[in-house]
VOVEXZA-471455 format. One line per 4 residues: number of its first residue (from 0); their letters; for each residue z, y, x of C-alpha. Coordinates in steps of 0.5 Angstrom, whole numbers, always signed. Layout:
BEGIN
NUM> a> Z Y X; ...
This chain:
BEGIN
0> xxxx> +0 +0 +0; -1 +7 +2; +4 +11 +5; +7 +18 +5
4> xxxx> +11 +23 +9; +12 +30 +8; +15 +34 +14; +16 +42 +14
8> xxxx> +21 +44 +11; +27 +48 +13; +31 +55 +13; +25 +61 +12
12> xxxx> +27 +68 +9; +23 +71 +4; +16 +74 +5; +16 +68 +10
16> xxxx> +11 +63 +11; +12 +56 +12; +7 +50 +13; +9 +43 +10
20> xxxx> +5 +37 +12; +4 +30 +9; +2 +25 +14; -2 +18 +10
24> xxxx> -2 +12 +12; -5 +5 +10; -10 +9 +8; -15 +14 +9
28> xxxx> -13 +21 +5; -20 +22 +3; -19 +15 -1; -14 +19 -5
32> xxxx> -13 +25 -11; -7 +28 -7; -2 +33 -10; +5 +37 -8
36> xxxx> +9 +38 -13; +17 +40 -11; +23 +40 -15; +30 +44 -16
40> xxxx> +34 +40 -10; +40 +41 -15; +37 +38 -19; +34 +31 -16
44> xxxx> +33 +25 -19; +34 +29 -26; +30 +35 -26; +23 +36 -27
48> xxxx> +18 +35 -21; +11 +39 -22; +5 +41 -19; +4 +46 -15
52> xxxx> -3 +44 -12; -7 +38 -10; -14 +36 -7; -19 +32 -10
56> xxxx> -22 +26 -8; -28 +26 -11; -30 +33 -8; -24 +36 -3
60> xxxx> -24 +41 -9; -16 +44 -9; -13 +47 -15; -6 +51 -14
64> xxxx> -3 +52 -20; +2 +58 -23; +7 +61 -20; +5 +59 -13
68> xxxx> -3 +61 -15; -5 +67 -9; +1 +65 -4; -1 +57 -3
72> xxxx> -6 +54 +0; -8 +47 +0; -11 +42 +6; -13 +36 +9
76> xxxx> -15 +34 +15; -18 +28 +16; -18 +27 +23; -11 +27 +23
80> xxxx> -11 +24 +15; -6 +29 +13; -6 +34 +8; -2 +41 +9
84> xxxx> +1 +45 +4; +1 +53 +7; +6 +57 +3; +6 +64 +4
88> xxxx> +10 +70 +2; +15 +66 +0; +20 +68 -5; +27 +65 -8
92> xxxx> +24 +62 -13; +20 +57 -8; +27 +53 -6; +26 +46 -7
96> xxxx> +25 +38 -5; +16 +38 -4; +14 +32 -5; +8 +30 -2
100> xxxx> +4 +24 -7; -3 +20 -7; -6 +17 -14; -13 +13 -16
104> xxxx> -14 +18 -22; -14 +25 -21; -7 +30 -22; -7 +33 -29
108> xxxx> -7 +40 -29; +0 +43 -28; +4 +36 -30; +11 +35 -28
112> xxxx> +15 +28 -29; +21 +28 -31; +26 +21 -27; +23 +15 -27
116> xxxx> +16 +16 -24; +10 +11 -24; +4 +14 -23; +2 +14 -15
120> xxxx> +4 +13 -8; +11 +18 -6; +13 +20 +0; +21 +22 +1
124> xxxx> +21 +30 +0; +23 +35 +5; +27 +40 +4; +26 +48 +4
128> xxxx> +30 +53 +2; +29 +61 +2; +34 +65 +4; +34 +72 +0
């Protein structure tokens, strides 16, 4: 099975930016439908985890989705087999768990899962955390 591993986070003050990576193995991530989604870290194994981007695998079309749209900036390198998530201008708003996730079927527009999830290949988050 397919595997994944998001890296990046930390500490960053607002109006910073900072870089996440999610590394695939045992696949090629063009073979994937990739998206980032995040979650309120009080709230994990509770709370809603949503899209904040993703990346076809039909195309290499990216959608960035509210409220993150114009300050994040989805990619992938194939070469390495990751997929990067630049996230800009960072407000408070944006502390959270981002996961990294992989699927067959394409993301749905702005879906956010709630507990038990089924759907596609998940990696373990990484934290980050904006400080006002």
């Amino acid at each position: 099975d397919v595997q994944l591993q998001a890296s990046g986070g930390g500490l960053v003050q607002a109006g910073g930016s900072l870089r996440l990576s999610c590394a695939v193995s045992g696949g090629t991530v063009d073979a994937y439908n990739v998206g980032w989604f995040r979650q309120a870290p009080e709230k994990e194994g509770e709370g809603l985890r949503c899209i904040v981007g993703s990346i076809s695998r039909a195309d290499g079309s990216t959608k960035i989705y509210d409220p993150v749209k114009g300050r994040f900036i989805i990619s992938k390198d194939n070469g390495k087999n990751t997929v990067s998530l630049e996230m800009n201008n960072l407000i408070s708003e944006d502390t959270a768990v981002y996961y990294c996730a992989a699927d067959l079927e394409p993301w749905k527009d702005e879906v956010c899962f709630f507990g038990r999830i089924t759907s596609g290949y998940w990696g373990h988050g990484t934290l980050v955390t904006v400080s006002s």
